[in-house]
DRENKOL-813125 format. One record per residue (C-alpha): x, y, z; residue in one letter. Coordinates in Angstrom, 1 decimal. Layout:
+--------+--------+--------+------+
:      x :      y :      z : type :
+--------+--------+--------+------+
:      X :      Y :      Z :    A :
...
+--------+--------+--------+------+
This chain:
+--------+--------+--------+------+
:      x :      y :      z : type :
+--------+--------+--------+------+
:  -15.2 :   -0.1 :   65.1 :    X :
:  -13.1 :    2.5 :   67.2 :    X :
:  -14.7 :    0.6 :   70.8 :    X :
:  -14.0 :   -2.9 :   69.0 :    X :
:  -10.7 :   -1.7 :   68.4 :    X :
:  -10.2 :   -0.1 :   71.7 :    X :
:  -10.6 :   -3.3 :   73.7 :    X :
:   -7.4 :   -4.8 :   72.1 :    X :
:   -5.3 :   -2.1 :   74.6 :    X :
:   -7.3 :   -4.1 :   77.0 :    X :
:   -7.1 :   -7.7 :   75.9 :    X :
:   -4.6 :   -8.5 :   73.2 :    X :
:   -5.2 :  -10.6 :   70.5 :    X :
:   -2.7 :  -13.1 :   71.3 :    X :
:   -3.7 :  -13.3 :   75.1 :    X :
:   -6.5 :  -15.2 :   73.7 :    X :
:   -4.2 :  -18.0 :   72.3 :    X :
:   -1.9 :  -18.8 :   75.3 :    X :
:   -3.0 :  -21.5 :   77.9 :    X :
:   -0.7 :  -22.2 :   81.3 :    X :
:   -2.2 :  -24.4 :   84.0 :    X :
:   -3.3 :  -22.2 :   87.2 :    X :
:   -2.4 :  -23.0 :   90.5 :    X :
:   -5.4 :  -24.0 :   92.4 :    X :
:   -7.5 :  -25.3 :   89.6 :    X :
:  -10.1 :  -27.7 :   90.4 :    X :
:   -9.7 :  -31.5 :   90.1 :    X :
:  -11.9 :  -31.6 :   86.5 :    X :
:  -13.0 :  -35.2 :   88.0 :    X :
:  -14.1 :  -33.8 :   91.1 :    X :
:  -15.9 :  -30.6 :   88.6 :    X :
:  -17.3 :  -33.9 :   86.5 :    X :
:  -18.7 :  -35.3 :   89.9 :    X :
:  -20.2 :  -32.2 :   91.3 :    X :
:  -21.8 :  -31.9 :   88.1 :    X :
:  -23.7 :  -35.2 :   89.0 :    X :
:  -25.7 :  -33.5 :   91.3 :    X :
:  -29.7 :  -34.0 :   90.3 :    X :
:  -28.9 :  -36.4 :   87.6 :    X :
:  -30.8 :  -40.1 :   88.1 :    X :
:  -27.6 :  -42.3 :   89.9 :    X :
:  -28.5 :  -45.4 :   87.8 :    X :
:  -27.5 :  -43.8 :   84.7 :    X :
:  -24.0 :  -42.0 :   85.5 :    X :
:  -22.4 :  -45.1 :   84.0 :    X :
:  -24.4 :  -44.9 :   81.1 :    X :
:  -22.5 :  -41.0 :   80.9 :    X :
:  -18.7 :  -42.1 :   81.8 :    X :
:  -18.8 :  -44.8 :   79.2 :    X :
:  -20.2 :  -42.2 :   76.5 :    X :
:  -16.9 :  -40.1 :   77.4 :    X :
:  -14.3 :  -43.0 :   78.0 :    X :
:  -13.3 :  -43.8 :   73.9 :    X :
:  -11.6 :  -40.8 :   73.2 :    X :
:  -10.7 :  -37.5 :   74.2 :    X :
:  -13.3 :  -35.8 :   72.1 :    X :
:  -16.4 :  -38.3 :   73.6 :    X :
:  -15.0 :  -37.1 :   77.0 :    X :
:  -14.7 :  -33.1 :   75.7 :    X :
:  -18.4 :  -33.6 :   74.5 :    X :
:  -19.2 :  -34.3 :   78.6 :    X :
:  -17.2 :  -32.2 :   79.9 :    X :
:  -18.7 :  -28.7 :   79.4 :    X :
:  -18.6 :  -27.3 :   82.9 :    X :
:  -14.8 :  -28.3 :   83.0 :    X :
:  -14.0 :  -25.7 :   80.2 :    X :
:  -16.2 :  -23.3 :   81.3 :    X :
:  -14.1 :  -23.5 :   85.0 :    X :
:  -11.2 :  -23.1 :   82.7 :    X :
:  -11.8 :  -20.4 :   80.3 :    X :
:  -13.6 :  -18.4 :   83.9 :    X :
:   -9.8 :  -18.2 :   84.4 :    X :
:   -8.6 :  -16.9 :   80.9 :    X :
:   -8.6 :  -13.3 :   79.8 :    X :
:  -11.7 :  -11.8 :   78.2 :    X :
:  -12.8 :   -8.3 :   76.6 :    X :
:  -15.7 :   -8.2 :   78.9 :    X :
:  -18.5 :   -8.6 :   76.2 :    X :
:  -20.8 :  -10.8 :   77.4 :    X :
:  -23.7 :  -12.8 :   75.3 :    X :
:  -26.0 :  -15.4 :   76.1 :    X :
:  -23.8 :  -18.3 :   75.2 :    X :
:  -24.6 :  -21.6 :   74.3 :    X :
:  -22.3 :  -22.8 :   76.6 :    X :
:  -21.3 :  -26.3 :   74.6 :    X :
:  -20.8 :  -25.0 :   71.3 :    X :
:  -19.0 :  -28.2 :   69.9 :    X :
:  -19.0 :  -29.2 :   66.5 :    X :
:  -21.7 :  -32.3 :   66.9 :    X :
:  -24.2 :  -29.7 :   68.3 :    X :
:  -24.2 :  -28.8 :   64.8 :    X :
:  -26.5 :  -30.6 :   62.0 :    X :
:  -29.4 :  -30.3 :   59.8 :    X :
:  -32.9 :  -29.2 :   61.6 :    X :
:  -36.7 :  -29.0 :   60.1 :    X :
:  -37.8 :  -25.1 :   60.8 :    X :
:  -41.5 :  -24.8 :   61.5 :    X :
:  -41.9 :  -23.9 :   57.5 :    X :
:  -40.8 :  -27.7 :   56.5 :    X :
:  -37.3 :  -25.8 :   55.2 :    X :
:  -34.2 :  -27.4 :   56.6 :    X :
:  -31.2 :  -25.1 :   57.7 :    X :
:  -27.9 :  -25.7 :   59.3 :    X :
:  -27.8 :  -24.7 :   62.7 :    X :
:  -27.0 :  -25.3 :   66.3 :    X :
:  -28.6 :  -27.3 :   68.5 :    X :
:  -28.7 :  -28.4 :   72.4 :    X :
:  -29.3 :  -25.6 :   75.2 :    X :
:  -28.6 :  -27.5 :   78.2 :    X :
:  -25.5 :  -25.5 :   79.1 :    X :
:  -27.0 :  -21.7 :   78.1 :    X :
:  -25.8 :  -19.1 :   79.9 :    X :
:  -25.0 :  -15.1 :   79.9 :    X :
:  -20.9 :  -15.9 :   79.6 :    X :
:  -18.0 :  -13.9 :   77.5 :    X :
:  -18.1 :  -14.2 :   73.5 :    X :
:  -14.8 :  -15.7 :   73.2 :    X :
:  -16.2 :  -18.8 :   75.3 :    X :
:  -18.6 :  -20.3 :   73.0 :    X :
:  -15.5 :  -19.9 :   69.8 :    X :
:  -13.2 :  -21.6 :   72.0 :    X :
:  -15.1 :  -24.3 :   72.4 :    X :
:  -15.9 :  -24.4 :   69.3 :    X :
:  -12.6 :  -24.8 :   67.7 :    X :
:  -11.4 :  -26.9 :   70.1 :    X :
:  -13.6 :  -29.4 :   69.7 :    X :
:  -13.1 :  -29.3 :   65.6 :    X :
:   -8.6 :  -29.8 :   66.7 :    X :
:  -10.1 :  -33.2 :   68.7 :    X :
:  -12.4 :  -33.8 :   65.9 :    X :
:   -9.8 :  -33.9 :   63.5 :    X :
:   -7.8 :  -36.2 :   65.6 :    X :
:  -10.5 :  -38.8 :   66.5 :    X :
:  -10.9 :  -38.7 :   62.6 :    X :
:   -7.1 :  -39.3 :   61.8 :    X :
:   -6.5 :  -36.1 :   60.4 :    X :
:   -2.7 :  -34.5 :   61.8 :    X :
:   -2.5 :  -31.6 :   64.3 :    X :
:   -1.9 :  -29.4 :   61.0 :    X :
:   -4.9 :  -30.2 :   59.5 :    X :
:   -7.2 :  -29.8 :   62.4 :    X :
:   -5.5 :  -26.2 :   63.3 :    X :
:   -6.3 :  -25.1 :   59.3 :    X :
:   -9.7 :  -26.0 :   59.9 :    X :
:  -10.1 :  -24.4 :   63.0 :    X :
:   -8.5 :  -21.1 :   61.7 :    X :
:  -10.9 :  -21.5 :   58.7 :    X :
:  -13.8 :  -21.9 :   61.2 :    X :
:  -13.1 :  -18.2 :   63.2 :    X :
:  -12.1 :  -16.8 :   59.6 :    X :
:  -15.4 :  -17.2 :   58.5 :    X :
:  -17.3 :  -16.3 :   62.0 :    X :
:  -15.0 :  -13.2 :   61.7 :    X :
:  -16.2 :  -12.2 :   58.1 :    X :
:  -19.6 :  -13.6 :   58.8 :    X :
:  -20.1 :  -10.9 :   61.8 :    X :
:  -18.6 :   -8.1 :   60.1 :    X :
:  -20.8 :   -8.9 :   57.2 :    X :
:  -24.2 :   -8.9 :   59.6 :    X :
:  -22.7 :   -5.6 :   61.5 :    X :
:  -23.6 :   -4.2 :   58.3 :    X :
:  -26.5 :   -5.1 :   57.7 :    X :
:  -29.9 :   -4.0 :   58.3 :    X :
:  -31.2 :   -5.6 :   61.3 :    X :
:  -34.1 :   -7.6 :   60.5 :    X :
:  -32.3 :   -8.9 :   57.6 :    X :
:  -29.8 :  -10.0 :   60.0 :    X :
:  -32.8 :  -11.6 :   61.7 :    X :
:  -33.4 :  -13.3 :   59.2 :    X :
:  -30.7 :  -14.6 :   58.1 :    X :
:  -30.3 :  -18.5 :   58.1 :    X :
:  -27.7 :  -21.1 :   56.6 :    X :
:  -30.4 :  -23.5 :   53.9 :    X :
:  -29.9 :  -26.9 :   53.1 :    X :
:  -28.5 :  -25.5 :   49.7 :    X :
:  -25.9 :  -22.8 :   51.2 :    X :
:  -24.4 :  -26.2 :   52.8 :    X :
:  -24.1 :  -28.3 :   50.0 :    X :
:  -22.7 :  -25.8 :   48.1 :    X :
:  -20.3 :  -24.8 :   50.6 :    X :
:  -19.1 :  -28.3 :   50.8 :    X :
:  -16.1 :  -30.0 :   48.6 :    X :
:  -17.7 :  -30.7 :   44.9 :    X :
:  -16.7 :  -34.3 :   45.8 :    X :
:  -19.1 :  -34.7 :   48.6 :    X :
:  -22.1 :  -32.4 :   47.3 :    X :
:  -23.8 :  -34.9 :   45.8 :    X :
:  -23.7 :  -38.0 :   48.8 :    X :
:  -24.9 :  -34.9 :   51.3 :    X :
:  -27.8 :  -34.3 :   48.9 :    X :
:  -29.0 :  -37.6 :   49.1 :    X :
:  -28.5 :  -38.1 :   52.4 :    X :
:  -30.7 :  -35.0 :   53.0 :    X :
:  -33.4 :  -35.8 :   50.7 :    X :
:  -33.6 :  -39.1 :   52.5 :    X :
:  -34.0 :  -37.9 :   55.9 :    X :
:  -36.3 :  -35.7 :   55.1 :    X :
:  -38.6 :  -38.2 :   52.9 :    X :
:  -39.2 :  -39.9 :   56.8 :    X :
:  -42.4 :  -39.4 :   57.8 :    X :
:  -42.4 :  -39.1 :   61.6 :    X :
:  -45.1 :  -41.5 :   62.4 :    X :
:  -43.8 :  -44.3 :   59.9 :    X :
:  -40.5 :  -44.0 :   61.0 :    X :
:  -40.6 :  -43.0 :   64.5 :    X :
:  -43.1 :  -44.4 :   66.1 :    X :
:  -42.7 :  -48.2 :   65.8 :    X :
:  -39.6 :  -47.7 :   67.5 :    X :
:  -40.8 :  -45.6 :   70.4 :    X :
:  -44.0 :  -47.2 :   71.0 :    X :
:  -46.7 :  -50.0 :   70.8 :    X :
:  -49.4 :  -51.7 :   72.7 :    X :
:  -49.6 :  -52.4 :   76.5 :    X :
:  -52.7 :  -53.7 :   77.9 :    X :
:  -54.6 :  -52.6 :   74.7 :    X :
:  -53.4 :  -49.3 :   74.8 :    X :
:  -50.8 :  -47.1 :   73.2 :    X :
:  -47.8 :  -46.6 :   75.1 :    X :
:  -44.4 :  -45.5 :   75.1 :    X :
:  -42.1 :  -48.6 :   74.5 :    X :
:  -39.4 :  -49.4 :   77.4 :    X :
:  -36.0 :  -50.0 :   76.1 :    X :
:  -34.0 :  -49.8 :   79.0 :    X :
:  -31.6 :  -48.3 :   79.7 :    X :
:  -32.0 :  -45.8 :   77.3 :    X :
:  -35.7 :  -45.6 :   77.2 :    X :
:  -37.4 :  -46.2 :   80.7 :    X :
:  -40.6 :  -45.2 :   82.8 :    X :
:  -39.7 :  -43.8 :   85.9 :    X :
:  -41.4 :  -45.7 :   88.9 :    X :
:  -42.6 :  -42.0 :   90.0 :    X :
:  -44.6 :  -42.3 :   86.3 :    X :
:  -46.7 :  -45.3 :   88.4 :    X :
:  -47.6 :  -43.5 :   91.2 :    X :
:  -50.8 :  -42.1 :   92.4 :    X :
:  -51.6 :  -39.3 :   91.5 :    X :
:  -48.4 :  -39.3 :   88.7 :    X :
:  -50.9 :  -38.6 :   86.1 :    X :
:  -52.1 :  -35.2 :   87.5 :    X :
:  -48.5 :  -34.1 :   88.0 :    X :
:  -47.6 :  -34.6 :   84.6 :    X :
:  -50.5 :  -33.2 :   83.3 :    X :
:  -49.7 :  -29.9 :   85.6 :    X :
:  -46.1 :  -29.9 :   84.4 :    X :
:  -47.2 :  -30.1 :   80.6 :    X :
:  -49.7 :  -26.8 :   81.3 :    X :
:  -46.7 :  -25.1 :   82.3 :    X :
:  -44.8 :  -26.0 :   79.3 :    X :
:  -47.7 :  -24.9 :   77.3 :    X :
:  -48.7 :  -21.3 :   79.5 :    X :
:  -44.5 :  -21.1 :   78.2 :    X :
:  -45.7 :  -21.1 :   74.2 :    X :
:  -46.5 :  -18.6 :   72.1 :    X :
:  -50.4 :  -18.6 :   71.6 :    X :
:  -50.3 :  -20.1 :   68.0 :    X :
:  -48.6 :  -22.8 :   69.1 :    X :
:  -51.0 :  -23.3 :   72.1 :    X :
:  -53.5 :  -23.6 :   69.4 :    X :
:  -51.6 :  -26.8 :   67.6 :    X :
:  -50.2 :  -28.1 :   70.8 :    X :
:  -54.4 :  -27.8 :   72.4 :    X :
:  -55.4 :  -29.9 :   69.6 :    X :
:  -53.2 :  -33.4 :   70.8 :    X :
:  -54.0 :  -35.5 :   73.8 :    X :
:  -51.0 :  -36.0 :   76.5 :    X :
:  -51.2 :  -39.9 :   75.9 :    X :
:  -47.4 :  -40.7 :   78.3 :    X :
:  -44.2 :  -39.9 :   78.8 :    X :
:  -40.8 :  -41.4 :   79.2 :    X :
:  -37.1 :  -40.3 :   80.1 :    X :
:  -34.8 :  -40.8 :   76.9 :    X :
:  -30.9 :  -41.0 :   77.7 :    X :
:  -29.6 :  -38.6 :   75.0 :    X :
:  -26.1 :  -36.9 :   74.1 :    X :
:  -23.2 :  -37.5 :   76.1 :    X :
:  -23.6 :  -34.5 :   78.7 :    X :
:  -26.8 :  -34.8 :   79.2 :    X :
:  -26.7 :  -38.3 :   80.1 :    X :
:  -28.8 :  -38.6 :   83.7 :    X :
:  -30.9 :  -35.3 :   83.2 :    X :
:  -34.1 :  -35.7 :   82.9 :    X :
:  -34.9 :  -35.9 :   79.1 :    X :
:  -38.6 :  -36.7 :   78.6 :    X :
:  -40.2 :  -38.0 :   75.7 :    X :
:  -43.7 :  -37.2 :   75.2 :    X :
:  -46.4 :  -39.0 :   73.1 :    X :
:  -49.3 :  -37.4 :   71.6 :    X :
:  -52.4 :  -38.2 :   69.8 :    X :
:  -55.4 :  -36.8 :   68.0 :    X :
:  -57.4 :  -39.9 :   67.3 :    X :
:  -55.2 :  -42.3 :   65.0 :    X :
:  -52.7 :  -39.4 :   64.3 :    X :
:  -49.6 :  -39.9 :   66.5 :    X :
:  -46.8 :  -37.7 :   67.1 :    X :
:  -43.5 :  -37.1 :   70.0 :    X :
:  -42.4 :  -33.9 :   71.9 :    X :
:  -39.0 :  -34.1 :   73.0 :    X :
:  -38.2 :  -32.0 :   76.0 :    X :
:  -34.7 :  -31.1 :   75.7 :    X :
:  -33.2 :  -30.7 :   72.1 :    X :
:  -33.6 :  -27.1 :   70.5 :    X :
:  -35.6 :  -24.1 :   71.3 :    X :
:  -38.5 :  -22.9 :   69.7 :    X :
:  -39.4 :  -26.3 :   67.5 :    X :
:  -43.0 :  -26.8 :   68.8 :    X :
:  -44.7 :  -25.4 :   65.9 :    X :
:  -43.3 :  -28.8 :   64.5 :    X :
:  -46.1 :  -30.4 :   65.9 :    X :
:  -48.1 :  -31.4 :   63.0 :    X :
:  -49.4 :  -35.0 :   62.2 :    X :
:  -46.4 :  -37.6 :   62.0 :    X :
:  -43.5 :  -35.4 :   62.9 :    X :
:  -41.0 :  -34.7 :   65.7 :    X :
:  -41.7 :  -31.5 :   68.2 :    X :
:  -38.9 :  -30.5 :   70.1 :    X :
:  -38.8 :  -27.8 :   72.4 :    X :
:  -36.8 :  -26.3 :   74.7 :    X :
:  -37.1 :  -27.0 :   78.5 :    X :
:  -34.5 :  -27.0 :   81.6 :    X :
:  -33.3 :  -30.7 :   81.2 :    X :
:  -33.5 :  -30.9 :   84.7 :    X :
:  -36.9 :  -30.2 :   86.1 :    X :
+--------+--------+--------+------+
């Protein structure tokens, strides 16, 4: 408490809250396009136009032009390894691999080792814009966005007490959200949930992802936002992708080898996703053990593999780009 304490004669609280435009600061248009670098050319379109509407849309692409910024604010010099687009969308409902659903984060591409403060700034940012592409007033969103650090403040001094593997532990259920919520909405969330999660992967997923070409079972083109690269056709593409799917799975913990080694690599497909993450190279992965189908998704969330079980989602977390 007295170290926490002690960094306030470094950094002052309200140091955090001020904001003047630095002399020399980059062109964020010129950060945007360097960004471009490595992404697939034909789909940069696809990006700007997902960050045209509003200035939220563009906030949601623009993560490397408020990390330039904040690299120029104050900080207490506690470093973490940020999520590095902590915005309120990355937030939702997510399967664990025990079939519960929790409230959580989601979306790695930006992870970094970055200042604390970075990830809440973003954060509450992006609930002010929120509130404004909603039609709420400027008042509104800043009560939301002080209720937000309130309760990341109690929340952390809450787990600083507590024993660490219950900390571990700890999650946010299904049922902790609803109940947090407004009484008023408790009961359309509910359904909603108990909707989504009454899918079944393969019924619901798969004939929209894939059907029959040539008599066999393939990923379904939908371009632009479902494609086979041409390098997919090539010779020898099939022993490439096989190699680069070993790797992901030498990267797994060995009980997940175990389910992942009982599927069949059957193809794989880039998928334009997000708004930042438009031109990286998301893949898609269909699997199969006999007539029992199932995806892998490359980019999404981190340790989600263990969700590969007949008719359900896997995601897993990769580097977008390789």
């Amino acid at each position: 408490m007295a170290a926490g304490k002690a960094l306030r004669d470094k950094i002052q609280r309200e140091q955090h809250g001020r904001w003047n435009g630095v002399k020399g600061r980059p062109n964020p248009i010129d950060l945007l396009h360097k960004s471009d670098t490595g992404r697939i050319k034909e789909l940069l379109a696809i990006r700007y136009g997902r960050m045209l509407p509003s200035p939220f849309t563009y906030y949601r692409g623009a993560a490397g032009v408020m990390a330039a910024d904040l690299a120029r604010t104050p900080t207490t010099g506690l470093k973490v390894q940020a999520c590095g687009d902590c915005h309120l969308l990355n937030f939702g409902g997510f399967a664990t691999p025990e079939r519960s659903i929790i409230f959580d984060i989601n979306d790695f591409d930006e992870t970094l080792p970055a200042p604390w403060e970075w990830d809440v700034k973003r954060l509450v940012a992006s609930i002010v814009l929120a509130a404004r592409s909603n039609g709420l007033s400027d008042n509104h969103g800043r009560d939301c966005a002080v209720s937000c650090t309130r309760m990341y403040r109690e929340h952390m001094r809450k787990f600083s007490r507590m024993d660490p593997l219950r900390t571990w532990y700890a999650e946010t259920s299904a049922t902790d959200f609803i109940n947090s919520l407004p009484k008023a909405l408790q009961k359309q969330v509910k359904k909603r949930i108990e909707k989504t999660a009454g899918h079944s992967g393969s019924e619901y997923d798969f004939p929209k992802l894939a059907g029959s070409v040539g008599g066999q079972v393939r990923i379904s083109d939908q371009p632009p936002l479902i494609f086979h690269p041409k390098s997919t056709n090539s010779a020898g593409a099939t022993a490439i992708l096989d190699q680069l799917f070993q790797s992901y799975r030498e990267s797994l913990h060995e009980d997940r080898r175990i389910l992942v080694d009982r599927y069949r690599l059957v193809d794989v497909a880039i998928k334009v996703v997000g708004v930042g993450s438009v031109g990286r190279r998301c893949w898609i992965a269909l699997m199969s053990r006999g007539t029992i189908r199932c995806f892998c998704n490359s980019r999404r969330r981190y340790s989600r593999c263990s969700n590969l079980t007949p008719g359900e989602v896997c995601t897993a977390i990769t580097d977008s780009a390789s």
